[in-house]
RODO-2510 file (C-alpha; in nm, 4 decimals, decimal comma):
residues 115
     n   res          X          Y          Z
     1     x    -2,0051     8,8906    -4,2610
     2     x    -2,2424     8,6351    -4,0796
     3     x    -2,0447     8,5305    -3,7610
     4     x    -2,2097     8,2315    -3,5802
     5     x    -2,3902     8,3150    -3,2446
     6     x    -2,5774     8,0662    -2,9902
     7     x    -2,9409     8,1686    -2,9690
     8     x    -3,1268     8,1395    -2,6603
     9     x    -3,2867     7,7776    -2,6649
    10     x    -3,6330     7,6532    -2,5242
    11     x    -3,6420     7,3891    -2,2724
    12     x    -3,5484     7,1245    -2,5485
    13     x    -3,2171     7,3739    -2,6104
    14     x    -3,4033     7,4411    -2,9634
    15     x    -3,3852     7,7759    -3,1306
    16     x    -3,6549     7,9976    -2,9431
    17     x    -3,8731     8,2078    -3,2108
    18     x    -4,0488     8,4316    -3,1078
    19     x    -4,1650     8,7810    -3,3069
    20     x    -4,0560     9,1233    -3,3528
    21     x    -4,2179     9,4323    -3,5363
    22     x    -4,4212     9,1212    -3,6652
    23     x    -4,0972     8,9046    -3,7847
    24     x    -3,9716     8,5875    -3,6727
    25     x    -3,6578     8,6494    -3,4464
    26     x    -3,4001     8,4303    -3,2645
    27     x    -3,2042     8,6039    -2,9285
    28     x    -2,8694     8,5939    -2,8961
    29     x    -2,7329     8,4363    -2,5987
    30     x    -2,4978     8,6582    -2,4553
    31     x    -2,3946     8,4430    -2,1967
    32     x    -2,2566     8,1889    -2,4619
    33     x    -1,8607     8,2556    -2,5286
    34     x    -1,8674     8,2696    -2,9083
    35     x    -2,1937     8,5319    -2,8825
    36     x    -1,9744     8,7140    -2,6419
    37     x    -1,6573     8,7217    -2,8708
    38     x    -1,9202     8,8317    -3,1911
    39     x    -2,0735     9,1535    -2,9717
    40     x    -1,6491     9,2204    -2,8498
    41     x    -1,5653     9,2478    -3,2402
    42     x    -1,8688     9,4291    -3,3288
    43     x    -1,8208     9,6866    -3,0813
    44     x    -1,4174     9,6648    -3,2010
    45     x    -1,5313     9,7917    -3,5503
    46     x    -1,8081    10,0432    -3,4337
    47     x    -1,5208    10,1612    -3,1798
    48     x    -1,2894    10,2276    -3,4663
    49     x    -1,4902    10,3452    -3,7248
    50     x    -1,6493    10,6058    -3,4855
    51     x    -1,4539    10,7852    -3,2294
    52     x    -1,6243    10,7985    -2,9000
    53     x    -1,6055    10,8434    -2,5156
    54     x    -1,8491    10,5551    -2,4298
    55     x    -2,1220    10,3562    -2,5280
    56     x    -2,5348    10,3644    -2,3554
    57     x    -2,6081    10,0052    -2,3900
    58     x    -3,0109     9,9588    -2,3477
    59     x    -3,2839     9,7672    -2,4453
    60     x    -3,0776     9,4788    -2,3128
    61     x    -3,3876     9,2689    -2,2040
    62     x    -3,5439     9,0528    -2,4940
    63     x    -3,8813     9,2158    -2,5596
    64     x    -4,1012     9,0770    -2,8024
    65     x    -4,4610     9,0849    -2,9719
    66     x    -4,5759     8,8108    -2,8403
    67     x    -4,5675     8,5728    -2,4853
    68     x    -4,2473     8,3422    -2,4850
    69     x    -4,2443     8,2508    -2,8244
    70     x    -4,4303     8,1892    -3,1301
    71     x    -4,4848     7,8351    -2,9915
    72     x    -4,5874     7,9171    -2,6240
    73     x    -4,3936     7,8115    -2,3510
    74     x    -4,3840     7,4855    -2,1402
    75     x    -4,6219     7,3733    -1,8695
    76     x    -4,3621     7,3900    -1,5729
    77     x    -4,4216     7,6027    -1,2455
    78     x    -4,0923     7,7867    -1,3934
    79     x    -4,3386     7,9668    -1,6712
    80     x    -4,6213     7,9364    -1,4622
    81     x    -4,5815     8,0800    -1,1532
    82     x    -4,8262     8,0626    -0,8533
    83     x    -4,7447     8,4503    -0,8034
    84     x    -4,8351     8,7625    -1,0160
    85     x    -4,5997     9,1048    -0,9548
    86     x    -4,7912     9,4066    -0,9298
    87     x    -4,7929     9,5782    -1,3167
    88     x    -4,6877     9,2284    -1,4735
    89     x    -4,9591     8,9495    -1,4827
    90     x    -4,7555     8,7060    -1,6593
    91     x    -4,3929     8,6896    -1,6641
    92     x    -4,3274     8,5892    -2,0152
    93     x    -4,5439     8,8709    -2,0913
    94     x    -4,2785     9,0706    -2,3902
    95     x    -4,0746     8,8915    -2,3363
    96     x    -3,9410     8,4909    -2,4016
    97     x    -4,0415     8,2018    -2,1804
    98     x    -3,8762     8,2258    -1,7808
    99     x    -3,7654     7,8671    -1,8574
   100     x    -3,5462     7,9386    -2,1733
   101     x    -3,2165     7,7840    -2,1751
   102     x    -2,8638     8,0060    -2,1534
   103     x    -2,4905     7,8635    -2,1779
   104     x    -2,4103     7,7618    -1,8275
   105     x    -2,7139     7,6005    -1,7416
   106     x    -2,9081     7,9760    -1,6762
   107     x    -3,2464     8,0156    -1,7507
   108     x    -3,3821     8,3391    -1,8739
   109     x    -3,5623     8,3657    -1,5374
   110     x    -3,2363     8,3777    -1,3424
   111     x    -3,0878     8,7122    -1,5693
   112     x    -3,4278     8,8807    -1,6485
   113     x    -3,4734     9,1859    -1,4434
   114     x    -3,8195     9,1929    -1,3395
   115     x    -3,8346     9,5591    -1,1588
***
C-alpha cells in the first residue's frame, strides 16, 4: 500500500531530489507527524510478522550520490559556511542541502549529526 509521507523540502518547501545508487530519491521527513505514524505502522507489521527482541536502526542520516540535491543548493551562509570541519570540506557533501526544510520549522542542519 502507498501511505502518504512529507518529504524533506528545499528552501521553497519543494520536494528535495537528490540521487541514490544513481536514482532520483525524495527523503522522508521524519519529523513530520503523518511520516512518523507511516514508519510506527511499518515497524507494527515487521514487529508482527517477525518475532524479535529489538530493532538496530542505522543509516539514519540521508546520504546521497551527489551534494544537496540534483539541483544544488541555495546561496545562503546556511549551505555555505565560512568554516570547513576537519574530514568534511563541504557540509552538504552526501548528504542534502544544511538549509532543507523539516516540519516544525527545522532545517536539516539543526538534526544532522556532523561527528
Amino acid at each position: 500500500a502507498v501511505v502518504s509521507t512529507q518529504s524533506t523540502g528545499d528552501s521553497q518547501g519543494k520536494d528535495i531530489v537528490s540521487t541514490v545508487d544513481g536514482k532520483d530519491t525524495v527523503f522522508p521527513d521524519y519529523f513530520h507527524p503523518s511520516t512518523k505514524k507511516w514508519f510506527q505502522e511499518g515497524l507494527t507489521t515487521f514487529s508482527l510478522s517477525l518475532p524479535h527482541s529489538g530493532l538496530l536502526l542505522t543509516e539514519n542520516e540521508p546520504s546521497t550520490d551527489s551534494t544537496g540535491s540534483k539541483t544544488g543548493c541555495t546561496d545562503e551562509p546556511l549551505d555555505n559556511p565560512l568554516y570547513t570541519l576537519f574530514h568534511v570540506k563541504d557540509l552538504k557533501q552526501n548528504t542534502l542541502c544544511p538549509s532543507a526544510k523539516l516540519h516544525g520549522g527545522l532545517r536539516h542542519s539543526d538534526i544532522h549529526n556532523i561527528y
